[in-house]
C-alpha positions as CSV (number, residue, x, y, z in Angstrom):
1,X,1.9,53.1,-29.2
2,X,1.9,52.5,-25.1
3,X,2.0,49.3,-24.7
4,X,2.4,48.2,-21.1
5,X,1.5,44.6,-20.6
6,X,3.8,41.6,-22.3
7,X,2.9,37.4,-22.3
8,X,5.6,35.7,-22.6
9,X,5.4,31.8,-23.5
10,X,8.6,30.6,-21.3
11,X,11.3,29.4,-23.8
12,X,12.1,26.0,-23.5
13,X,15.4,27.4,-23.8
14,X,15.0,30.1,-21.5
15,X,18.4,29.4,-18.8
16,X,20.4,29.7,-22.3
17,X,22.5,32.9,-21.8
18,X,23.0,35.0,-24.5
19,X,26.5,37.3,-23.9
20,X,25.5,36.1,-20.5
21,X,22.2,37.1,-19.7
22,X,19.4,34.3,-19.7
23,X,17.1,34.5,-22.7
24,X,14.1,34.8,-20.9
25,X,15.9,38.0,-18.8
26,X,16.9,39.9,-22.0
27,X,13.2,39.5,-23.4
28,X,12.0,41.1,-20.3
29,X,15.1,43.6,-20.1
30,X,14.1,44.8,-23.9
31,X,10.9,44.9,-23.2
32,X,10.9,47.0,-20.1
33,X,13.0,49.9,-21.8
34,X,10.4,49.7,-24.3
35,X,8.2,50.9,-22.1
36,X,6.5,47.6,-21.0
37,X,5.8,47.8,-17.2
38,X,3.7,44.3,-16.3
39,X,4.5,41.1,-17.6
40,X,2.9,37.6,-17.2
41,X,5.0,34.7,-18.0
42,X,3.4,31.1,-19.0
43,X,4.3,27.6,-18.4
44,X,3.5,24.7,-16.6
45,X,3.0,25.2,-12.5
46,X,5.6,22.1,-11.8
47,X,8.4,24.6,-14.4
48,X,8.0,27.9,-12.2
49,X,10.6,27.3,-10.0
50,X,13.0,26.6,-12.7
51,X,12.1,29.4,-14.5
52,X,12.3,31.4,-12.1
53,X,15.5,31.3,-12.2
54,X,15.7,31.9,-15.8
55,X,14.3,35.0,-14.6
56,X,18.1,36.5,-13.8
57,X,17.9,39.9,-12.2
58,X,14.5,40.0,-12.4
59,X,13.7,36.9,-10.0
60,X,12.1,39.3,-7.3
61,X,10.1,41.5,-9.7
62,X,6.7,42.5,-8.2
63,X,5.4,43.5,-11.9
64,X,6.6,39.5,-13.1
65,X,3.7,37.0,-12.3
66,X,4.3,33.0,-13.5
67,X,1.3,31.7,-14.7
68,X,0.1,28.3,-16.0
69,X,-2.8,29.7,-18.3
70,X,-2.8,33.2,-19.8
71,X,-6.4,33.4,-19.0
72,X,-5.3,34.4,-15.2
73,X,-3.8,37.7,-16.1
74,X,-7.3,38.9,-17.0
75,X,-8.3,37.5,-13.5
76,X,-5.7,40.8,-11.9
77,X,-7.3,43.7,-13.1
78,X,-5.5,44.0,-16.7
79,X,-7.9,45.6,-19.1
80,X,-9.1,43.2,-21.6
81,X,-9.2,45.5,-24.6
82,X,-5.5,46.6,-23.8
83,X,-3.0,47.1,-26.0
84,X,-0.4,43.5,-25.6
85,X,2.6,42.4,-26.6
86,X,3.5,38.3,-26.9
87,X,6.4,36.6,-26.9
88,X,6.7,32.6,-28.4
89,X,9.7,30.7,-28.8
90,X,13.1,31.0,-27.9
91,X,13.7,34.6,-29.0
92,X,16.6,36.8,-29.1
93,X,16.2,40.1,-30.8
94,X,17.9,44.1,-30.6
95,X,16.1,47.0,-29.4
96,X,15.6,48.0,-32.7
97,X,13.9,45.1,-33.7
98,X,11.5,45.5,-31.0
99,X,10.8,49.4,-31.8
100,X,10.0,48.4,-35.4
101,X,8.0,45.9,-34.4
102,X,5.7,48.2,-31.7
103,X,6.0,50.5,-35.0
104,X,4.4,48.6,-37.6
105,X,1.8,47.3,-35.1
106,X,1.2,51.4,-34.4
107,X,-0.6,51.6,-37.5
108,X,-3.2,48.8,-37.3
109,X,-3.7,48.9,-33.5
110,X,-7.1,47.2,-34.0
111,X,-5.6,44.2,-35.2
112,X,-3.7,41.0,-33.9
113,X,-0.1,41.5,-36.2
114,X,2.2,38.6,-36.1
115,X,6.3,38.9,-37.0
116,X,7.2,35.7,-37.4
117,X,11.5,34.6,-36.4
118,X,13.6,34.9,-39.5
119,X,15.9,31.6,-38.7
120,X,14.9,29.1,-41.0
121,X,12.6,26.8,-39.0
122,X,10.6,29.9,-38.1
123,X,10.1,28.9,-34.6
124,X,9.4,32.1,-32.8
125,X,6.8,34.7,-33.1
126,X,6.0,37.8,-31.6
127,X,2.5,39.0,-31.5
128,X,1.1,42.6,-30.8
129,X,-2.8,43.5,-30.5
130,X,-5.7,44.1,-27.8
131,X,-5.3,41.8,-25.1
132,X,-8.8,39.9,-25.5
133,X,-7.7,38.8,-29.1
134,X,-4.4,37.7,-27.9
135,X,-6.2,35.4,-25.4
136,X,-8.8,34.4,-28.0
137,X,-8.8,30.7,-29.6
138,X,-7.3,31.2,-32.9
139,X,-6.4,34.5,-32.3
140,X,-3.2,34.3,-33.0
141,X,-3.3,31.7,-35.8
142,X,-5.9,33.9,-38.0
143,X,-4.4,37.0,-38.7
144,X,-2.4,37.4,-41.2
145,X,1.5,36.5,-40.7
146,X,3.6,39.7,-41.6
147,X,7.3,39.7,-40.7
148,X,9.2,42.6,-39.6
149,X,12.2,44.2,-41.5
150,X,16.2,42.8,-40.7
151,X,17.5,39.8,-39.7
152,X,16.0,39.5,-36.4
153,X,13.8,37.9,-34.6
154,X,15.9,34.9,-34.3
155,X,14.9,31.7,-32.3
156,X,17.3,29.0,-30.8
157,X,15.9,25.8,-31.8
158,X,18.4,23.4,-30.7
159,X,21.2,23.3,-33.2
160,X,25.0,24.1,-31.9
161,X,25.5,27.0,-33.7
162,X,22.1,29.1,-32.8
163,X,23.4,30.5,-30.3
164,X,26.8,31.7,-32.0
165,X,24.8,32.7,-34.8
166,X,22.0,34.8,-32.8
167,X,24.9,36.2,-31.0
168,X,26.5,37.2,-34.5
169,X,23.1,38.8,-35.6
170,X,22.9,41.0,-32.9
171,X,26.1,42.6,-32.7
172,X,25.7,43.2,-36.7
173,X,22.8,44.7,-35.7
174,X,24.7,47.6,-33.9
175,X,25.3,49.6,-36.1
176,X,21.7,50.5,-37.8
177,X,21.0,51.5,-34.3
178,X,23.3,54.4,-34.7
179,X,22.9,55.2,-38.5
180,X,21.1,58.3,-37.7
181,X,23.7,59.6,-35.5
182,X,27.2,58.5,-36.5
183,X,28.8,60.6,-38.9
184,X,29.8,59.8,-42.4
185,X,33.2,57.8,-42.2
186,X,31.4,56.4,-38.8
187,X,28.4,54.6,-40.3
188,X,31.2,54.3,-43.6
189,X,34.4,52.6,-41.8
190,X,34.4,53.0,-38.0
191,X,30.9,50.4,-36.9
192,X,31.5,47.5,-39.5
193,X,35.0,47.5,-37.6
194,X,33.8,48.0,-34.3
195,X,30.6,45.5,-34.1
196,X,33.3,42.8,-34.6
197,X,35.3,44.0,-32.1
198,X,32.2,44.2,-29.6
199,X,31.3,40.5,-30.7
200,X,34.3,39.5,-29.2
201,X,34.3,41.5,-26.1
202,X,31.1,40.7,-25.2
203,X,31.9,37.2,-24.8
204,X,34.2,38.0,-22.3
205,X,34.4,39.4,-18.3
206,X,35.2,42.4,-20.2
207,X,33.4,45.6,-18.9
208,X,32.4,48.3,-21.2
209,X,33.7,51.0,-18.5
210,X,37.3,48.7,-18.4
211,X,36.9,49.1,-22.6
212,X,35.8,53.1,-22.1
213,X,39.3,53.7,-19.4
214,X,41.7,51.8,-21.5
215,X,40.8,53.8,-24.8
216,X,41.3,56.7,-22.7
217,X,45.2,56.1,-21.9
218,X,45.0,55.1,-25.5
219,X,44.3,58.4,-26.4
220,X,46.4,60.2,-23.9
221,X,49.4,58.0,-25.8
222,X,48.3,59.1,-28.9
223,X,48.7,63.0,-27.8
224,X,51.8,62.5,-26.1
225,X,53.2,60.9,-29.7
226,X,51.9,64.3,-31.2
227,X,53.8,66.2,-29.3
228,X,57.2,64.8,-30.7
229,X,58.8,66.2,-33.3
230,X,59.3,63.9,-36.6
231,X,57.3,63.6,-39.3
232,X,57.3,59.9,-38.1
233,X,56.0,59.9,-35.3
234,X,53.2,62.3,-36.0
235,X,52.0,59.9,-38.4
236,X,51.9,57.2,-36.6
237,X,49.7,59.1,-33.7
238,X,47.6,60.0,-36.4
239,X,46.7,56.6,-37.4
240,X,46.6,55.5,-33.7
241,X,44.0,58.4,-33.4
242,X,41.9,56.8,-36.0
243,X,42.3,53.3,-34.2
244,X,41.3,54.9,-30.9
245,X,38.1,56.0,-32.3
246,X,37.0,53.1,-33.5
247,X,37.1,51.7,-30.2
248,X,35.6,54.6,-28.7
249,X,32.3,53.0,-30.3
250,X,33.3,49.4,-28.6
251,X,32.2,50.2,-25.2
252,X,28.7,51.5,-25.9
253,X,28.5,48.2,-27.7
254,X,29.3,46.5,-25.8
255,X,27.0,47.8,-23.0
256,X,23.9,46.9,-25.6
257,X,25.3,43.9,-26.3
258,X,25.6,43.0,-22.7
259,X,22.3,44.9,-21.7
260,X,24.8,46.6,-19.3
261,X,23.7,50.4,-20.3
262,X,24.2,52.9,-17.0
263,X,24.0,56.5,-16.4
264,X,27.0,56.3,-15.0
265,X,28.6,54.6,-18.2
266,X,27.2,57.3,-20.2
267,X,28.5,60.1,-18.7
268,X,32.7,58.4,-17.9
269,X,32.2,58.0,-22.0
270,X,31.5,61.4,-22.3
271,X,34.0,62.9,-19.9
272,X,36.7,60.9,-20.9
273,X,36.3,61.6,-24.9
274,X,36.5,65.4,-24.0
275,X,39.7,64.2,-21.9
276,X,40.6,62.5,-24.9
277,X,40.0,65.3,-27.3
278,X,41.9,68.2,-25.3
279,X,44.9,66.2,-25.1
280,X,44.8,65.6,-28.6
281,X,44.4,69.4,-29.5
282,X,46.9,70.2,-27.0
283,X,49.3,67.6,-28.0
284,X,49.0,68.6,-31.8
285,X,49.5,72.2,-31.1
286,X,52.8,71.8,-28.9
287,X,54.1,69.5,-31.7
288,X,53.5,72.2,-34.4
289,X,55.4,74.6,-32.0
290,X,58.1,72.1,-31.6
291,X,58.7,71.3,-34.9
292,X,58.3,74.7,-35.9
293,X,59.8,76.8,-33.3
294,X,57.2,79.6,-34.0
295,X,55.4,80.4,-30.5
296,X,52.5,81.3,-32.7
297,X,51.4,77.8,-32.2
298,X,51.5,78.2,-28.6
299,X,49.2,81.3,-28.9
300,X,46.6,79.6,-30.7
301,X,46.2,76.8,-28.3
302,X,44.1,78.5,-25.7
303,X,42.2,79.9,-28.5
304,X,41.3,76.4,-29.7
305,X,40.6,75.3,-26.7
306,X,38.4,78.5,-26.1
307,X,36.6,77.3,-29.3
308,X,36.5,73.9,-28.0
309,X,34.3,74.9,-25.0
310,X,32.3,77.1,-26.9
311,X,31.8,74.0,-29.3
312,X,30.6,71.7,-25.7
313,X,28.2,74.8,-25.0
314,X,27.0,74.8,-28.3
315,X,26.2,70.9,-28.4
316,X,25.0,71.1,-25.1
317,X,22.4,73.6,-26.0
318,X,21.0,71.7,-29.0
319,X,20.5,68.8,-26.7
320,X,18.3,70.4,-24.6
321,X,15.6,70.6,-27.3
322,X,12.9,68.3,-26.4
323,X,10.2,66.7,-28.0
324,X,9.9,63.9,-31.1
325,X,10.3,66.9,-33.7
326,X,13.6,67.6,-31.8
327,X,15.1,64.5,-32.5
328,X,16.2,64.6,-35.9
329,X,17.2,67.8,-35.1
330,X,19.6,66.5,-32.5
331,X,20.8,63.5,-34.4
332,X,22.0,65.8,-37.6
333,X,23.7,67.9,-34.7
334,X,25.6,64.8,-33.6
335,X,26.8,63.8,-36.9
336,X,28.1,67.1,-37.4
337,X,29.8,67.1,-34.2
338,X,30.9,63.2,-34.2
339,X,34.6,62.2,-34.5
340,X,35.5,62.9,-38.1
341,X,38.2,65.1,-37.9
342,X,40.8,62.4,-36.9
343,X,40.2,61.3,-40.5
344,X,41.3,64.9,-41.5
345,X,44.2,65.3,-38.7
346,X,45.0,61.8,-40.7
347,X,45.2,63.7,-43.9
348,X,47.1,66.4,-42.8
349,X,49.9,64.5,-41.2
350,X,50.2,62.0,-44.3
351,X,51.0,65.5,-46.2
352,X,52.9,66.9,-43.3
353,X,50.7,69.9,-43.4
354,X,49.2,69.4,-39.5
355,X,50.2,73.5,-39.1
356,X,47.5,74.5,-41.3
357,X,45.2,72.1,-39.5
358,X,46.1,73.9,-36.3
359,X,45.0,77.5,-38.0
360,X,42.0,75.5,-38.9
361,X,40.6,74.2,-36.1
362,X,41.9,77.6,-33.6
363,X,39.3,79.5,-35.6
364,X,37.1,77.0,-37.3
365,X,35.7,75.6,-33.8
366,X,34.5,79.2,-33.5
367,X,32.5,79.4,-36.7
368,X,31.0,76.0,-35.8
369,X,29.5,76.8,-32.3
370,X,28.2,79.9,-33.5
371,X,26.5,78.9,-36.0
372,X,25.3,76.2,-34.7
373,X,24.0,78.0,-31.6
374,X,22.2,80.4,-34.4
375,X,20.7,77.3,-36.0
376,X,19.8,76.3,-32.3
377,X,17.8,79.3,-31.9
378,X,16.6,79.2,-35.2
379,X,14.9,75.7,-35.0
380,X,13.8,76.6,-31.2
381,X,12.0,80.0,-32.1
382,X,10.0,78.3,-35.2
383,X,8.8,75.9,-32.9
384,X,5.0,76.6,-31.4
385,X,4.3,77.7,-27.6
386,X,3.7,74.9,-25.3
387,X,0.5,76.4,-24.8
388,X,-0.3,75.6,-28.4
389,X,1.1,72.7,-28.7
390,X,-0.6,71.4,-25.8
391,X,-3.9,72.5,-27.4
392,X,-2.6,71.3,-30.7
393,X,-2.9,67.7,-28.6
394,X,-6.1,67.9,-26.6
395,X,-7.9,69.0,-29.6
396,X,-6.2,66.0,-31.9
């Protein structure tokens, strides 16, 4: 459901920062990547100024306009009968929160529906329905309260430890954001470490590109350590390995903690974990040679890494796939292709078996990109012409 237009009663506690953004800016942040593109907020005209500055990095916006009354939004051009969003209270909720809100409002888009704040005095509300109802006396008050799933909304409402706890809630919050995409012993072991990690972080100066470099030469360490020859030592890099990924969650945390999220942060996570992973591979496969003195081992590593590239192609041709329908196609793909193996790299160097994990992966990472580009294919030629699907819509 396109919603594009949000009210926002100004929080009395809106200059409260919240892993350091104002609590008014992150309800306008969260609602903007949600697809929200004009927003209107309310409060007395002797408050604007100070609001204002609650406002954070969106101070200047042309789309924000501080009113005294709601009724004044209606006076610059917004369609009455509009789909709306409102805000009341001194909110603090996750992305997800908000999409299953918009969600559940999807299916009764007729209808004013109220999520009520799940602290205990209740003392925020978000409201979603045609803008004229929104605006109406009573509107809000006569439909029927309905709250939405989790443990957020959460309002502030004075006490010390609101703001510690809404700051708990949302970092716990993480890691249903990923469920569908994390793999097994990710969503298992790796987020319920990590979200407490990113708590901490995320009260700090600490950058998630500082967190994303400094796992890197983490990593890099952990190949080097491979490369040595004692049972030991091998080990030991396995376990760092496991520790590195865990942190290799932190910094994309941390980002939505901090409301921080960048292009740019996106793509140094992804080179640097295929930095990450090469090194590994090639740090491995030099230590089986080493211990082993067979130069079989030294053979097979350009055939991994051969595999290795194919695998990147592979991925990267799943993720071109567009469209909702595509989605779940690509999440499965990314839970597939996540991080597990450290967990079976672990498992081979506890058993000092990490040769046969070599002759693995050399010719397993082959059987996985093709059949994965097959399944690719697959998927992509079931799918209907654009031409259809494009009637399919203007037909619906």
């Amino acid at each position: 459901m396109a919603i594009e237009t949000a009210l926002i009663s100004a929080p009395s506690r809106a200059d409260n920062r919240i892993f350091g953004r104002y609590l008014l800016e992150r309800v306008i942040l969260a609602c903007e990547r949600a697809g929200v593109r004009r927003f209107f907020v309310q409060a007395p005209a002797h408050q604007h100024s100070q609001v204002a500055v609650s406002l954070g990095s969106f101070r200047s916006h042309p789309k924000i306009t501080l009113v005294d009354k709601f009724d004044k939004c209606l006076q610059d051009g917004v369609d009455p009968n509009a789909q709306c969003i409102s805000f009341a209270g001194n909110l603090v909720f996750s992305r997800l929160q908000l999409k299953r809100v918009l969600a559940d409002a999807a299916t009764d888009p007729d209808r004013v529906l109220r999520f009520s704040s799940s602290d205990a005095d209740r003392g925020g509300e978000i409201a979603v329905g045609p803008m004229r109802r929104l605006l109406e006396e009573g509107g809000l008050r006569n439909e029927p309260l309905r709250r939405a799933t989790g443990e957020l909304p959460f309002a502030l409402n004075g006490r010390p430890e609101d703001r510690d706890e809404a700051e708990v809630r949302l970092a716990r919050s993480l890691r249903h954001e990923t469920a569908d995409k994390d793999a097994a012993m990710a969503r298992l072991l790796d987020r319920k470490i990590s979200w407490r990690i990113s708590l901490r972080l995320a009260r700090t100066r600490i950058t998630p590109n500082q967190v994303t470099i400094a796992n890197t030469f983490f990593g890099v360490i952990c190949a080097w350590m491979f490369t040595i020859p004692s049972y030991g030592w091998r080990l030991a890099a396995a376990l760092m390995f496991l520790v590195s990924i865990t942190i290799d969650g932190v910094d994309g945390e941390l980002a939505r903690l901090q409301m921080s999220e960048t292009e740019w942060g996106g793509r140094l996570d992804l080179i640097t974990d295929n930095i990450v992973h090469v090194a590994i591979f090639a740090g491995v496969f030099i230590g089986a040679y080493r211990t082993s003195a067979n130069s079989v081992f030294l053979w097979l590593l350009p055939i991994q890494l051969g595999g290795f590239a194919l695998c990147a192609l592979a991925t990267y041709l799943a993720f071109k796939l567009s469209g909702d329908r595509a989605q779940a196609f690509i999440n499965k793909v990314e839970r597939v292709s996540g991080r597990d193996f450290a967990y079976m790299l672990f498992g081979f160097a506890l058993f000092n078996a990490i040769d046969w994990f070599c002759w693995g992966t050399a010719f397993g990472t082959y059987v996985f990109a093709l059949t994965l580009m097959w399944l690719t294919m697959r998927w992509n030629r079931a799918q209907p012409p654009r031409e259809n699907q494009r009637a399919t819509v203007e037909e619906a």
